[in-house]
DSSP file (Angstrom, degrees, kcal/mol; ACC not computed):
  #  RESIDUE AA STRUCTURE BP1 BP2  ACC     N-H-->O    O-->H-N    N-H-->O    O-->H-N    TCO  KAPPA ALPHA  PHI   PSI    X-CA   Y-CA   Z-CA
    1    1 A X    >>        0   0    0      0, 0.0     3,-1.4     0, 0.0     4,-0.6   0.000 360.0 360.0 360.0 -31.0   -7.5  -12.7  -21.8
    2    2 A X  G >4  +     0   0    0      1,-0.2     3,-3.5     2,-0.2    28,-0.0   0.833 360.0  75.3 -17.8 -61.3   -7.8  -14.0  -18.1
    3    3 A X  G 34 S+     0   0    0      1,-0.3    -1,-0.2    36,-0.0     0, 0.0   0.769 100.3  44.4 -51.4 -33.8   -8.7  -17.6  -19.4
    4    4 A X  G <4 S+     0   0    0     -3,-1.4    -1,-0.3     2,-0.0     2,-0.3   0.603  89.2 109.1 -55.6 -20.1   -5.1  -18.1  -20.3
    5    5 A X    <<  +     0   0    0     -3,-3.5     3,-0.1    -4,-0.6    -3,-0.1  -0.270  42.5 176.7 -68.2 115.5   -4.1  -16.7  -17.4
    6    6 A X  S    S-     0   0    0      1,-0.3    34,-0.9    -2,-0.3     2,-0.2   0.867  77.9 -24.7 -59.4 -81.5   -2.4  -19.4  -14.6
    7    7 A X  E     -a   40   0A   0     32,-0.1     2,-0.5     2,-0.0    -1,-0.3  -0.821  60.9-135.4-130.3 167.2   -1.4  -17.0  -12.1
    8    8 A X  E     -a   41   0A   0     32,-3.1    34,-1.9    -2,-0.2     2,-0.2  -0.990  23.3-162.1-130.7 141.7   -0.7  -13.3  -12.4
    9    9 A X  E     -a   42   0A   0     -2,-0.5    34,-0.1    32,-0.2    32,-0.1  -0.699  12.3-177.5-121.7  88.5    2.8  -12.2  -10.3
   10   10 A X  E     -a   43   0A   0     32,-0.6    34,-4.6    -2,-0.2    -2,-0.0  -0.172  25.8-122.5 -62.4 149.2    3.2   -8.6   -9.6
   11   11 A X        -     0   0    0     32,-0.2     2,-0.3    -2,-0.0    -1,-0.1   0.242  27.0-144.1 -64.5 177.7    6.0   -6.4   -7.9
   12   12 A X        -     0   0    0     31,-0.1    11,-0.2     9,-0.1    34,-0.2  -0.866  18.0-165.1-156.8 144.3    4.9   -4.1   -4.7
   13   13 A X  S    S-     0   0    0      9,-2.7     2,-0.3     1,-0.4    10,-0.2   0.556  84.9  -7.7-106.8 -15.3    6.3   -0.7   -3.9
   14   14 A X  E     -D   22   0B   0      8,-1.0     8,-4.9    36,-0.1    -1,-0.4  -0.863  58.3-151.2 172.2 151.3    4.8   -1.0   -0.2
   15   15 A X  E     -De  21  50B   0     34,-1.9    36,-4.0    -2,-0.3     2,-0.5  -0.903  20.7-145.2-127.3 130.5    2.3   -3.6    1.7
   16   16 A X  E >>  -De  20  51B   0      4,-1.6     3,-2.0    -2,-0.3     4,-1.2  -0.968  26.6-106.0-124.1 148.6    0.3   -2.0    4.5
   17   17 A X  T 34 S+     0   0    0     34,-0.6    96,-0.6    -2,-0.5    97,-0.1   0.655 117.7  62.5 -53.1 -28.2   -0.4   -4.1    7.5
   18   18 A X  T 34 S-     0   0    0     94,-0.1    -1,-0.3     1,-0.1    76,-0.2   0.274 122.1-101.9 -97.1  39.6   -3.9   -4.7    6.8
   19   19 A X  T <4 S+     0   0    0     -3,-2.0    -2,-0.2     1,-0.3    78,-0.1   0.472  78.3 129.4  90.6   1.8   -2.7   -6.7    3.4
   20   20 A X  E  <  -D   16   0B   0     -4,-1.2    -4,-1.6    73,-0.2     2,-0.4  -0.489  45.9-150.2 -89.2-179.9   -3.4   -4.0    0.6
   21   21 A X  E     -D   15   0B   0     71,-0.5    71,-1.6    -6,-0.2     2,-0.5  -0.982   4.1-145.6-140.5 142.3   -0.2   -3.5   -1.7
   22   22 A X  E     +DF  14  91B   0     -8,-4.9    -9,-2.7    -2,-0.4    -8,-1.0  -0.814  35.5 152.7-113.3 160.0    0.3   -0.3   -3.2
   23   23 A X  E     - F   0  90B   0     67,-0.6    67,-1.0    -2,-0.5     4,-0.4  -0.706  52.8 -43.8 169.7 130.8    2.1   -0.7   -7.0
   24   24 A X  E >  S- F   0  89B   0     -2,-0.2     3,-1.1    65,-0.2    65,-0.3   0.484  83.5 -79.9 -11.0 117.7    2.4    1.1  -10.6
   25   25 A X  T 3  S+     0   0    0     63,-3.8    -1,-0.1     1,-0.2    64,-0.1   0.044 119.4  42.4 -21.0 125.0   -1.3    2.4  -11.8
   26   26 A X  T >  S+     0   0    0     -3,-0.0     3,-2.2    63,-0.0     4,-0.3  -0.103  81.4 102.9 112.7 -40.0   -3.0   -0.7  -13.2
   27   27 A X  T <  S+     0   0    0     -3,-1.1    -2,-0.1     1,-0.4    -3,-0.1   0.550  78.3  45.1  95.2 -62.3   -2.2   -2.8  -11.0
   28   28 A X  T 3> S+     0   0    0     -5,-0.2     4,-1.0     1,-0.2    -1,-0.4   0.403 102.4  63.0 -78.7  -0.8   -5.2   -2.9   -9.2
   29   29 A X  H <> S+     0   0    0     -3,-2.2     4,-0.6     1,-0.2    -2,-0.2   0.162 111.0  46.6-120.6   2.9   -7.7   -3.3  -12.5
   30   30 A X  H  4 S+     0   0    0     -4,-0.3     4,-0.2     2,-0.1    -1,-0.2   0.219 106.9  59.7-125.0  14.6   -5.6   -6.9  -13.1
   31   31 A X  H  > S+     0   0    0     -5,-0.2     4,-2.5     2,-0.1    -2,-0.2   0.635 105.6  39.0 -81.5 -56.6   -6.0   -7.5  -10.0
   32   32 A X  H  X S+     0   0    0     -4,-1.0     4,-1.8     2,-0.2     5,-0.3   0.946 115.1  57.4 -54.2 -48.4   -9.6   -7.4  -10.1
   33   33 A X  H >X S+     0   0    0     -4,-0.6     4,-2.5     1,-0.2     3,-1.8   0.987 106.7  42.9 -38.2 -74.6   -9.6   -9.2  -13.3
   34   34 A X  H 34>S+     0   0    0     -4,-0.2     5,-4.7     1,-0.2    -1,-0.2   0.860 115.6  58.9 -50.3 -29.3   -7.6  -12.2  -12.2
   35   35 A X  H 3<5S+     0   0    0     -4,-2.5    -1,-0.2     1,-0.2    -2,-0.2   0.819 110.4  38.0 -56.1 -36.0  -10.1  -11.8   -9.1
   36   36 A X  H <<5S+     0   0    0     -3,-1.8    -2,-0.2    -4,-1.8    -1,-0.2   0.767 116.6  49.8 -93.5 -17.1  -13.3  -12.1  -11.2
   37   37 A X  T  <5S-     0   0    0     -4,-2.5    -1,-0.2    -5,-0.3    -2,-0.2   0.412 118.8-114.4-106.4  16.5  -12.0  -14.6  -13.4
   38   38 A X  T   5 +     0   0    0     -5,-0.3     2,-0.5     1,-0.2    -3,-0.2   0.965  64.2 147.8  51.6  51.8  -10.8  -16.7  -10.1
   39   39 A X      < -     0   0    0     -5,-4.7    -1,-0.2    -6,-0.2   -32,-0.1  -0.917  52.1-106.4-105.4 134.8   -7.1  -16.3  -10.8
   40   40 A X  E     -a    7   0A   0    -34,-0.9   -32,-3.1    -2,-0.5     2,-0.3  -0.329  26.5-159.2 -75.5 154.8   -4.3  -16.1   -8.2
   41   41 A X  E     -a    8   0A   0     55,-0.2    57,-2.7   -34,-0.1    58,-0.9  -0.930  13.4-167.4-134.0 122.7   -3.0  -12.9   -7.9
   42   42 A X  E     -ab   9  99A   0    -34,-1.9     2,-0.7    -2,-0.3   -32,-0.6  -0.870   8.0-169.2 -97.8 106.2    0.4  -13.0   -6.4
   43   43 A X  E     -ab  10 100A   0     56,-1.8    58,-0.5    -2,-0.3     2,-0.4  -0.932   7.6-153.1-121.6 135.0    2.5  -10.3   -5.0
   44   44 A X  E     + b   0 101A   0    -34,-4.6     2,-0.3    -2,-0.7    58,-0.1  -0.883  19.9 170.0-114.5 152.9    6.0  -10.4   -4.0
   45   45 A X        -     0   0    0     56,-1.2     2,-0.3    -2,-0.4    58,-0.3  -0.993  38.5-128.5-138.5 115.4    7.7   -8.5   -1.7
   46   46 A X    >   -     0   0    0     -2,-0.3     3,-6.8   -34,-0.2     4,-0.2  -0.621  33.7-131.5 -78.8 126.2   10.5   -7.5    0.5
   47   47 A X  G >  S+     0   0    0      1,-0.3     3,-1.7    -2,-0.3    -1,-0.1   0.706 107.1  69.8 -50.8 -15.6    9.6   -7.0    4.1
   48   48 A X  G 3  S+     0   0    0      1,-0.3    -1,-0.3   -34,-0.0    -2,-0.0   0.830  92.5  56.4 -70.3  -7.3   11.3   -4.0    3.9
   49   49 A X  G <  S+     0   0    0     -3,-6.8   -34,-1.9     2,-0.1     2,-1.1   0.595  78.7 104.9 -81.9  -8.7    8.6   -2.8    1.8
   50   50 A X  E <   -e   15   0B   0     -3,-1.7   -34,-0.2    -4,-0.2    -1,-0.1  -0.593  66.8-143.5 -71.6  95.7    6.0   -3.6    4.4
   51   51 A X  E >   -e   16   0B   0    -36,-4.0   -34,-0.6    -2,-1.1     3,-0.6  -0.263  18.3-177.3 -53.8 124.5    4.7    0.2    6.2
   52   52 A X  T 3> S+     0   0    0      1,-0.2     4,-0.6     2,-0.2    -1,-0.1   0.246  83.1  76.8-107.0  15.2    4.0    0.1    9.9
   53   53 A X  T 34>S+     0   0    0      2,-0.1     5,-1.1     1,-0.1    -1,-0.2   0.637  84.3  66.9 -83.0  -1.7    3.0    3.7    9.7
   54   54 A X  T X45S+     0   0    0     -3,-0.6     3,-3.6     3,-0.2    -2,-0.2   0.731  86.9  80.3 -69.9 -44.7   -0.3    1.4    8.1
   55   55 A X  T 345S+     0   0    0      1,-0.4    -2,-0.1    -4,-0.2    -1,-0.1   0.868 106.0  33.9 -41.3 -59.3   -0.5   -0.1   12.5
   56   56 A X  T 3<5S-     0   0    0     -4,-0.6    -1,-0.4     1,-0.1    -2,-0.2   0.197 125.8 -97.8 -92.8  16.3   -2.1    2.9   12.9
   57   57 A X  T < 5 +     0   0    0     -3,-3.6    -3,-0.2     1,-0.3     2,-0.2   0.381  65.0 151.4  86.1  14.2   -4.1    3.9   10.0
   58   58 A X      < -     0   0    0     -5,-1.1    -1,-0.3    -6,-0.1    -5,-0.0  -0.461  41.5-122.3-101.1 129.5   -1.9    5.8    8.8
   59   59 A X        -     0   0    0     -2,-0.2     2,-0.4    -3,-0.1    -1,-0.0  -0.232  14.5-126.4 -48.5 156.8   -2.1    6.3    4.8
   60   60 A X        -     0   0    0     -3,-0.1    -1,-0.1   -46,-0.1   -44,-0.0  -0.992  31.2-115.0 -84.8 151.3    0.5    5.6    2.6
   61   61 A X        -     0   0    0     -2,-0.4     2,-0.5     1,-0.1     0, 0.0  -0.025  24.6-145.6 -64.7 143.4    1.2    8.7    0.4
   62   62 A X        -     0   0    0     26,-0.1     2,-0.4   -40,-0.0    -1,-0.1  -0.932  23.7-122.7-103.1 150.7    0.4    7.8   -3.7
   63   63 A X        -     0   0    0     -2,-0.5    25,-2.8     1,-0.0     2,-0.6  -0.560  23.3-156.5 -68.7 132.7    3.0    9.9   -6.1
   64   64 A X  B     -G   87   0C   0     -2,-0.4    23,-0.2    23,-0.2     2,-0.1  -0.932   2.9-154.0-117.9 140.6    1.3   12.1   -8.4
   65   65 A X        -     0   0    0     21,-3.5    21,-0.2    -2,-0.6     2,-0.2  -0.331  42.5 -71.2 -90.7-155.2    3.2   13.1  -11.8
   66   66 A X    >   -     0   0    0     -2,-0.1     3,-0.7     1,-0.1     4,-0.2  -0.536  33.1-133.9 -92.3 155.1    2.4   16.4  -13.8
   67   67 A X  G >> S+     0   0    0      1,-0.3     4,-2.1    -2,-0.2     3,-1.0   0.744 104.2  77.8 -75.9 -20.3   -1.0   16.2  -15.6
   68   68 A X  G 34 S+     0   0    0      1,-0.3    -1,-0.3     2,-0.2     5,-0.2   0.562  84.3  74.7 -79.3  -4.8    1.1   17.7  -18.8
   69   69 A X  G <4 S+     0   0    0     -3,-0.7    -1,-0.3     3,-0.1    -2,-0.1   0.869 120.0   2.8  -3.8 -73.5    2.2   13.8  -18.9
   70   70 A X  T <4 S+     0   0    0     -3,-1.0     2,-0.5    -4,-0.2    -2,-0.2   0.839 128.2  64.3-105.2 -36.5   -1.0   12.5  -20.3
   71   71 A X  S  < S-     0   0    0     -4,-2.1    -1,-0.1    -5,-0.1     3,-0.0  -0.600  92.0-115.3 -91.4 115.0   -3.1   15.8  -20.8
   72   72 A X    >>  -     0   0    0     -2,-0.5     4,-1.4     1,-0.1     3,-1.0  -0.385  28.0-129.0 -39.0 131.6   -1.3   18.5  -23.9
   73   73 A X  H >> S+     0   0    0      1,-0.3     3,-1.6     2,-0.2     4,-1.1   0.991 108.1  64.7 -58.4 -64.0   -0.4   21.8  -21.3
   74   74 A X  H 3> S+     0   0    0      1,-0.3     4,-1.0     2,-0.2    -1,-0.3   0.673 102.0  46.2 -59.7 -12.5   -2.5   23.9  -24.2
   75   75 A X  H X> S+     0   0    0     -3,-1.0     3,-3.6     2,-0.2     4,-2.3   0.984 106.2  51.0 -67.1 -58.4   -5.4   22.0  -23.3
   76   76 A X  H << S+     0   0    0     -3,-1.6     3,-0.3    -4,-1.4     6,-0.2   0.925 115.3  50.4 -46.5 -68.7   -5.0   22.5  -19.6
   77   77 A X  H 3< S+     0   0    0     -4,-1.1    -1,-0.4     1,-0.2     3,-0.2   0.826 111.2  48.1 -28.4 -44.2   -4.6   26.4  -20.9
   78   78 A X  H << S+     0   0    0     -3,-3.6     2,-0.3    -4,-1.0    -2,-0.2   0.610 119.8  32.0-100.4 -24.0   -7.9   26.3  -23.0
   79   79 A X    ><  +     0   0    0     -4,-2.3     3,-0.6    -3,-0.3    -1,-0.3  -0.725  69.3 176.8-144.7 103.7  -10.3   24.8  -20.7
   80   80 A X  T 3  S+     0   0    0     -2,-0.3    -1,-0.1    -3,-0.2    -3,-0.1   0.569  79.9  63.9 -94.2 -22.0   -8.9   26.2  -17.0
   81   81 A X  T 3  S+     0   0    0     -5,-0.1    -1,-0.2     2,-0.0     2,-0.2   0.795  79.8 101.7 -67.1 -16.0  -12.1   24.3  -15.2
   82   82 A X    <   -     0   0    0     -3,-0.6     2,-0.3    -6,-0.2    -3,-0.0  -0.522  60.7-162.2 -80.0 157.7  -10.7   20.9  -16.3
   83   83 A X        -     0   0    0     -2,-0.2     2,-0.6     2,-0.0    -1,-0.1  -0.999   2.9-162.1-110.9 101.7   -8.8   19.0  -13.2
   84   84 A X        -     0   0    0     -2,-0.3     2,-0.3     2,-0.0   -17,-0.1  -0.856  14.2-164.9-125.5 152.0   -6.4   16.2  -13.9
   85   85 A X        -     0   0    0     -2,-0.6   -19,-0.1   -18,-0.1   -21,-0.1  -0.642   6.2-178.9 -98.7 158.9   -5.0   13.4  -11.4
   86   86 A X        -     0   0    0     -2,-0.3   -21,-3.5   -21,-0.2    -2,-0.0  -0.473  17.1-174.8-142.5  63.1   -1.7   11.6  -13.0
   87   87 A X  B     -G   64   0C   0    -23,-0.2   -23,-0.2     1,-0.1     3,-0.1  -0.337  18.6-155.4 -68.1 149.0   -1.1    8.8   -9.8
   88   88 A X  S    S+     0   0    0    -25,-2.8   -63,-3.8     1,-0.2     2,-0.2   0.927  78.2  26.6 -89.2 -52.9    2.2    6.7  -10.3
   89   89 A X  E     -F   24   0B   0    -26,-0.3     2,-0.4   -65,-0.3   -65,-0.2  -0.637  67.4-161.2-108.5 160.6    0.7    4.1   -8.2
   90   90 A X  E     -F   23   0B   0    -67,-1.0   -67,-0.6    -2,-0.2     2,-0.5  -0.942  28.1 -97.0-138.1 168.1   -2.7    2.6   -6.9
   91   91 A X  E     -F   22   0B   0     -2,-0.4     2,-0.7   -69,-0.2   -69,-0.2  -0.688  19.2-161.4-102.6 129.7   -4.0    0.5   -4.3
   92   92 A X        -     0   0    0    -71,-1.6   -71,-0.5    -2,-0.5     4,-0.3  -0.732  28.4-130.3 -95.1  69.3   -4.8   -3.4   -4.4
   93   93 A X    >   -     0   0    0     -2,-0.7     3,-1.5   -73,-0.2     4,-0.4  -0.272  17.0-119.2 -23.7 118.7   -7.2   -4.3   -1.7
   94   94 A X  G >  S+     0   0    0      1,-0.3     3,-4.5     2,-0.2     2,-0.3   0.802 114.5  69.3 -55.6 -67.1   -6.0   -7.4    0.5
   95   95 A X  G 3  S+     0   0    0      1,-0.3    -1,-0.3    14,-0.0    -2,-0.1   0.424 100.6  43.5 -27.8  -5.6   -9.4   -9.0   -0.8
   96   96 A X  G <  S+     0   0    0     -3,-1.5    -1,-0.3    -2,-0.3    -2,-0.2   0.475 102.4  82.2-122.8 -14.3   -7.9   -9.2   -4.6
   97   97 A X    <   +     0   0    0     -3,-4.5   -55,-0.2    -4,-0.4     3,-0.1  -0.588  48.1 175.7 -86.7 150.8   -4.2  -10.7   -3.2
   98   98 A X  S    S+     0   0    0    -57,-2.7    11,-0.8     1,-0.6     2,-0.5   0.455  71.6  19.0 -94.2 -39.0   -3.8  -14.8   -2.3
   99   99 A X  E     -bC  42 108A   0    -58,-0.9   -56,-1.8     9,-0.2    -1,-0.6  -0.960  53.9-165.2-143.6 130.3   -0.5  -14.5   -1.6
  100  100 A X  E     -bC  43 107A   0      7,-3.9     7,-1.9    -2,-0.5     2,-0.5  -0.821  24.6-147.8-100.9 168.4    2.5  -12.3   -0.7
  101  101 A X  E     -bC  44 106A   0    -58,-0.5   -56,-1.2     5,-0.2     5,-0.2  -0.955  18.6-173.5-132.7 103.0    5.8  -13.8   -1.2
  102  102 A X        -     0   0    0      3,-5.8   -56,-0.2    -2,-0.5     4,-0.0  -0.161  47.3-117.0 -88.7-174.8    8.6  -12.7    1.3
  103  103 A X  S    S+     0   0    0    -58,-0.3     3,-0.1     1,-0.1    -1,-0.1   0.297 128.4  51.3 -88.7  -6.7   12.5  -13.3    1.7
  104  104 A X  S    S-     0   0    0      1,-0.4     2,-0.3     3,-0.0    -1,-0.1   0.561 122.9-100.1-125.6  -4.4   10.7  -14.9    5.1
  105  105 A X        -     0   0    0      2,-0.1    -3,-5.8     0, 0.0     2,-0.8  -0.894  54.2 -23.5 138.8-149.8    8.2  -17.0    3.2
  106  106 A X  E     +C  101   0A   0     -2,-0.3     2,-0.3    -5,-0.2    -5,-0.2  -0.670  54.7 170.7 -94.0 117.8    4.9  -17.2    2.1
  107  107 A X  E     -C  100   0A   0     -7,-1.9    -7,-3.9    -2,-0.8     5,-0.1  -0.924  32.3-117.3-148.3 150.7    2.3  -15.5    3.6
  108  108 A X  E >>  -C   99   0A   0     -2,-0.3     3,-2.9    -9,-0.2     4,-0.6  -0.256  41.5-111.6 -74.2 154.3   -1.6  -14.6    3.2
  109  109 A X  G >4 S+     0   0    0    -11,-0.8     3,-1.5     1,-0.2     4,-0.2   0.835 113.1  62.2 -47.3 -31.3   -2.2  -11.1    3.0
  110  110 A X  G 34 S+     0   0    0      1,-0.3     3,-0.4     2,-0.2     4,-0.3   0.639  95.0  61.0 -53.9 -24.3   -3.9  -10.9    6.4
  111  111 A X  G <> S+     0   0    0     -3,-2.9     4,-0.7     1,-0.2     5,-0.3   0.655  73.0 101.7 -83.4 -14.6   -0.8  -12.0    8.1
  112  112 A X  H XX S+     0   0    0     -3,-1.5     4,-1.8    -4,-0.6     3,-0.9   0.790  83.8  54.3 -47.6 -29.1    1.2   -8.5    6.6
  113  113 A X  H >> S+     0   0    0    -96,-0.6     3,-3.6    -3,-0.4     4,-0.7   0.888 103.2  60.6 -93.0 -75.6    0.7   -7.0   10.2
  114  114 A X  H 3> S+     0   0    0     -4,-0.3     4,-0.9     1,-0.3    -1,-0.3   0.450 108.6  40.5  -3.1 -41.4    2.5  -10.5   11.4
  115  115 A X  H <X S+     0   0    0     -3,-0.9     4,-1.9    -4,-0.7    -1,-0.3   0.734 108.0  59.3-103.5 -20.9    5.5   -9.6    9.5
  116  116 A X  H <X S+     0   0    0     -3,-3.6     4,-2.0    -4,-1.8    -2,-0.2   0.793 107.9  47.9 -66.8 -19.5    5.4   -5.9   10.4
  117  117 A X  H  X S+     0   0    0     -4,-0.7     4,-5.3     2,-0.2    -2,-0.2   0.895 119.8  43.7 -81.8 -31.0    5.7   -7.0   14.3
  118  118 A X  H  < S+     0   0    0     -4,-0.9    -2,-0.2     1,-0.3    -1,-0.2   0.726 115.8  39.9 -91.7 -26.9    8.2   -9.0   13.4
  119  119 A X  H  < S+     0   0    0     -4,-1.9    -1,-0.3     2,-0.1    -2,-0.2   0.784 137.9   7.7 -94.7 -34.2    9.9   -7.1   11.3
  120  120 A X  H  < S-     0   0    0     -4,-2.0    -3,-0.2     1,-0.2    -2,-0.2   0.688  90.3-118.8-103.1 -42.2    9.5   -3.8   13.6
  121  121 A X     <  -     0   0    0     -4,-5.3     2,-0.5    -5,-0.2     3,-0.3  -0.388  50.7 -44.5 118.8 122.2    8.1   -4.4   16.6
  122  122 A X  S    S-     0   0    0      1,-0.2    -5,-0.1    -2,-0.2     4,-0.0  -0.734 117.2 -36.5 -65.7 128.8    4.8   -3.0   18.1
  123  123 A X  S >  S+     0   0    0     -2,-0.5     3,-1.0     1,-0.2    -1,-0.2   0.557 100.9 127.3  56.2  11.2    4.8    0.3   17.3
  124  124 A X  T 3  S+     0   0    0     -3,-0.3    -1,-0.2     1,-0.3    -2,-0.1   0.587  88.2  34.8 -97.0  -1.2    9.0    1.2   17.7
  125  125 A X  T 3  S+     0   0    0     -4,-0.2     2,-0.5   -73,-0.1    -1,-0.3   0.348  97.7 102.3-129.5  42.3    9.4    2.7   14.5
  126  126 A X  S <  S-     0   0    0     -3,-1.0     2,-0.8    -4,-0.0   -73,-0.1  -0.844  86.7-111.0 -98.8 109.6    5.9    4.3   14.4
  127  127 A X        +     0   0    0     -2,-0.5     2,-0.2    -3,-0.0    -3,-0.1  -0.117  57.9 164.7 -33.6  80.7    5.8    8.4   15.3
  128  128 A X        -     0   0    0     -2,-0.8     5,-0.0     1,-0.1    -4,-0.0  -0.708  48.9-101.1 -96.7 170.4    3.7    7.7   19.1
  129  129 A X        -     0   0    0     -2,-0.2     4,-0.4     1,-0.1    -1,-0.1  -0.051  36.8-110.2 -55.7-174.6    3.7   10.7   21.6
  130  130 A X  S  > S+     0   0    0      2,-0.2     4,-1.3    15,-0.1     5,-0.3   0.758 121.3  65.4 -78.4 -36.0    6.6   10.0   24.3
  131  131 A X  H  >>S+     0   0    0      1,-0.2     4,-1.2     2,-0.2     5,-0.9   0.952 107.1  41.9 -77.4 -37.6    3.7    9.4   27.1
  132  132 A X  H  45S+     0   0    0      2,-0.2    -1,-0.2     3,-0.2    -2,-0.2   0.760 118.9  48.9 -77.0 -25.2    2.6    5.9   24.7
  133  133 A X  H  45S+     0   0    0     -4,-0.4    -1,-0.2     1,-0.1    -2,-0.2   0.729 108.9  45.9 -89.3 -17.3    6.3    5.1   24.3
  134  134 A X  H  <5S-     0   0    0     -4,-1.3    -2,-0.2     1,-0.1    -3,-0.2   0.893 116.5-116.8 -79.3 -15.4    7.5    5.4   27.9
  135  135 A X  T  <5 +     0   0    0     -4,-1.2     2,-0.3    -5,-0.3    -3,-0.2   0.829  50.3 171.6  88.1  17.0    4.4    3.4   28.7
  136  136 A X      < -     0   0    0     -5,-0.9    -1,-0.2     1,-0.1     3,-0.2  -0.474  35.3-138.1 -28.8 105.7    2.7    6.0   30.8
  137  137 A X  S    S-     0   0    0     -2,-0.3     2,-0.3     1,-0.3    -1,-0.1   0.976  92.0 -20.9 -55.4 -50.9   -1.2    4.8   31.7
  138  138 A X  S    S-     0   0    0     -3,-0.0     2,-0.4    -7,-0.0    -1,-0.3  -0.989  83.9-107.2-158.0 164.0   -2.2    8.6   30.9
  139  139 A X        -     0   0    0     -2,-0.3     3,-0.2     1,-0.2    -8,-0.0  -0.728  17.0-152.5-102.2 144.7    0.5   12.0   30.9
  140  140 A X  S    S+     0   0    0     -2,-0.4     2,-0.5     1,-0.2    -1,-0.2   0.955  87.3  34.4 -69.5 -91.5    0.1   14.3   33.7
  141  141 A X     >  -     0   0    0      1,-0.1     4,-0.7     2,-0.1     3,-0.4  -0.746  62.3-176.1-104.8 106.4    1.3   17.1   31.9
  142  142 A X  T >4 S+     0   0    0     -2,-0.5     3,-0.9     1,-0.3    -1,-0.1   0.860  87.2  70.1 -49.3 -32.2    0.5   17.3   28.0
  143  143 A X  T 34 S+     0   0    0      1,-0.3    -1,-0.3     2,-0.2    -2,-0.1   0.763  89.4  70.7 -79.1 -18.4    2.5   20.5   27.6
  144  144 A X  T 34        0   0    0     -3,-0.4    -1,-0.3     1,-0.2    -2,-0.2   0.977 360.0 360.0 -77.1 -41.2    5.7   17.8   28.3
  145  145 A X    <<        0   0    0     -3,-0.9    -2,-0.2    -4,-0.7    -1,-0.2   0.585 360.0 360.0-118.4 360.0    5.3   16.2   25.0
């Protein structure tokens, strides 16, 4: 279905700095599609959705439902070895986006840590120790923070 495709423009529930986009399961398998079939794929976004707990490598959490969603509970009962994942969202690799589209403009995915400084700050609303926000070269005493 791709070859019809212009552009495809998706939503984001959060943008982490190094440009992936996290967004409703699926999300990422039309992304790759529009990728192999050399379509843009376009996400917009409000900066506020942009993580800076991402500056530092830091994950952002996916939502899991209940497995009884897609899987009948009497199954789940009947065969106790089976495992099931239910994620609400998945992750879009920077490599599959062209373009995000802010309230502050257009920007390639690589720039998302650009809008997080801008939008944040280095690091000010990121959990550091006290000795990395006071700007301390190294703490004397750990046991203080």
């Amino acid at each position: 279905f791709m070859e019809h495709v212009d552009k495809v423009v998706v939503g984001a529930d959060a943008v982490a700095a190094n440009g992936a986009v996290v967004n409703k399961i699926g999300t990422s398998m039309i992304a790759l599609a529009a990728h192999e079939a050399r379509v843009n794929f376009i996400v917009a976004a409000e900066t506020y959705k942009f993580s800076p707990e991402t500056v530092l490598g830091s994950l952002i959490r996916i939502e899991e439902r209940p497995a009884d969603e897609i899987v009948e509970t009497q199954y789940l009962k009947d065969n106790p070895g089976v495992k099931v994942r239910n994620p609400a969202f998945d992750v879009t690799p920077a490599s599959y986006v062209d373009l995000i589209v802010t309230e502050k403009g257009v920007i390639p995915p690589e720039a998302a840590i650009l809008i997080l400084k801008e939008e944040f700050g280095w690091f000010s609303s990121v959990n550091l120790p006290k000795f990395l926000k006071e700007g301390l070269e190294t703490p004397v005493e750990m046991s203080e923070y």
